[in-house]
Biotite code that builds the C-alpha atoms (Angstrom):
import biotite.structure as struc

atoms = struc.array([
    struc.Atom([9.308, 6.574, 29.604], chain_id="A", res_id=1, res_name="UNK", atom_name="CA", element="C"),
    struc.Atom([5.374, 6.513, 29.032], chain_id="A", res_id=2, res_name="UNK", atom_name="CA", element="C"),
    struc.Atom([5.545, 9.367, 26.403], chain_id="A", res_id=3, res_name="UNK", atom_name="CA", element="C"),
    struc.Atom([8.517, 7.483, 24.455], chain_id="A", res_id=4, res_name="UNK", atom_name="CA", element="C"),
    struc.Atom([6.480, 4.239, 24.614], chain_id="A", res_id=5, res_name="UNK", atom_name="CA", element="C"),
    struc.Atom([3.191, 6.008, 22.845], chain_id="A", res_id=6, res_name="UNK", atom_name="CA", element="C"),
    struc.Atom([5.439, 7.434, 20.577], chain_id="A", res_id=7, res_name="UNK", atom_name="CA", element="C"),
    struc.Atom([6.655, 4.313, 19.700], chain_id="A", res_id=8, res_name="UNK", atom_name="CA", element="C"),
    struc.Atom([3.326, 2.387, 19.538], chain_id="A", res_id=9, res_name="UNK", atom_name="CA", element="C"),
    struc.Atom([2.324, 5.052, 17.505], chain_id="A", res_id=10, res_name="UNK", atom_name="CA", element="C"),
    struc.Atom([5.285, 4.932, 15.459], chain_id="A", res_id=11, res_name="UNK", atom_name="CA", element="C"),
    struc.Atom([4.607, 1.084, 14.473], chain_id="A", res_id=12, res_name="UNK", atom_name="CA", element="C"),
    struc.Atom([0.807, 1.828, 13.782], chain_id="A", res_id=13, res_name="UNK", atom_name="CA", element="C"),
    struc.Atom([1.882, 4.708, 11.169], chain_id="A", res_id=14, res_name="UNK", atom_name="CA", element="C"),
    struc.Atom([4.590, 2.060, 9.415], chain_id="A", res_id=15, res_name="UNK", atom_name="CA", element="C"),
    struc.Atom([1.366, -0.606, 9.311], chain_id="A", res_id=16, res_name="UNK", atom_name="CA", element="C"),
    struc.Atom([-0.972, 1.961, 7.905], chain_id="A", res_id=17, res_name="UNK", atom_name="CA", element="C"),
    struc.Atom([1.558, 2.611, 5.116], chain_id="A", res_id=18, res_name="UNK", atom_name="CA", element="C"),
    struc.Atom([2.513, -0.209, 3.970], chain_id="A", res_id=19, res_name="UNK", atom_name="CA", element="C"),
    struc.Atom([-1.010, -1.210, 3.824], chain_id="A", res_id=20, res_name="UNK", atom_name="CA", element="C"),
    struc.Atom([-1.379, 1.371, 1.744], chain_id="A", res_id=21, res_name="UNK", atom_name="CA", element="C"),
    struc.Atom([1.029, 0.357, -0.604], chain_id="A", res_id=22, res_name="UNK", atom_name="CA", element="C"),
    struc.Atom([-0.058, -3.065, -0.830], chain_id="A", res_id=23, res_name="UNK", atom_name="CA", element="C"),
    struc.Atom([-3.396, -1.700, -1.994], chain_id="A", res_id=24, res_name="UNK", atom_name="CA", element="C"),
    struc.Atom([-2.132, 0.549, -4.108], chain_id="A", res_id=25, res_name="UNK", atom_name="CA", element="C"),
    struc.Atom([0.114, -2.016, -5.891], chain_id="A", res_id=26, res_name="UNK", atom_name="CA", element="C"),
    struc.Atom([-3.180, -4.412, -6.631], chain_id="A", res_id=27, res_name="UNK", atom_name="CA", element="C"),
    struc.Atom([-4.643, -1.450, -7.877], chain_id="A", res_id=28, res_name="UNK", atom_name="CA", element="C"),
    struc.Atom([-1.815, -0.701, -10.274], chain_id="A", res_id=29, res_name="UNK", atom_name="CA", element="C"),
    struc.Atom([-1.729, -4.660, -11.232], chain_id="A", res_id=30, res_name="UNK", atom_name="CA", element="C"),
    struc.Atom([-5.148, -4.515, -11.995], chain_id="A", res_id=31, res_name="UNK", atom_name="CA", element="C"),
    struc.Atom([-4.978, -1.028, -14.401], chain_id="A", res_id=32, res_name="UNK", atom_name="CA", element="C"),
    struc.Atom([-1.702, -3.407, -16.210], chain_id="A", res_id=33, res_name="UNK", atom_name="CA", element="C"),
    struc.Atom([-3.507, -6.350, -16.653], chain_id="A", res_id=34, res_name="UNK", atom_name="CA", element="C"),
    struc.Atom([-6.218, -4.096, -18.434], chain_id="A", res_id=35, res_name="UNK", atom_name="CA", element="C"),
    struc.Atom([-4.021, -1.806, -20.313], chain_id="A", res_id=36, res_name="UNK", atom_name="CA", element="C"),
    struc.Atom([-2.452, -5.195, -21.481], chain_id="A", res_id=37, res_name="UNK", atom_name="CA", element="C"),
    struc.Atom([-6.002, -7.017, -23.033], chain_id="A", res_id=38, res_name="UNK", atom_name="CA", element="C"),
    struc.Atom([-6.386, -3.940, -24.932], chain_id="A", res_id=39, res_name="UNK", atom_name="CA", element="C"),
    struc.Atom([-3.380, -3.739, -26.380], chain_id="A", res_id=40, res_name="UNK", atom_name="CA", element="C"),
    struc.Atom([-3.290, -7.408, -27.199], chain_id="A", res_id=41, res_name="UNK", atom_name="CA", element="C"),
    struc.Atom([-6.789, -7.322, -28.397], chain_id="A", res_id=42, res_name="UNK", atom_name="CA", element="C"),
    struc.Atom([-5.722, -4.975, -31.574], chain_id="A", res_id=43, res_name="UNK", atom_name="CA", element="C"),
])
């Protein structure tokens, strides 16, 4: 029972960690748009 509990605590830690990820990623990727956009609409 205590092994499936760390498992699980780690489990939910791991999904956290990646989505973070993601959401950082994603602003990243917004920003690079939004700059790839002025230059093309600066032409």
């Amino acid at each position: 029972m205590e092994l499936y509990l760390i498992l699980k605590i780690i489990f939910v830690i791991g999904i956290l960690v990646a989505l973070y990820a993601i959401l950082r990623n994603l602003d990243i990727i917004k920003i690079i748009l939004i700059y790839f956009k002025d230059k093309l609409f600066r032409k």
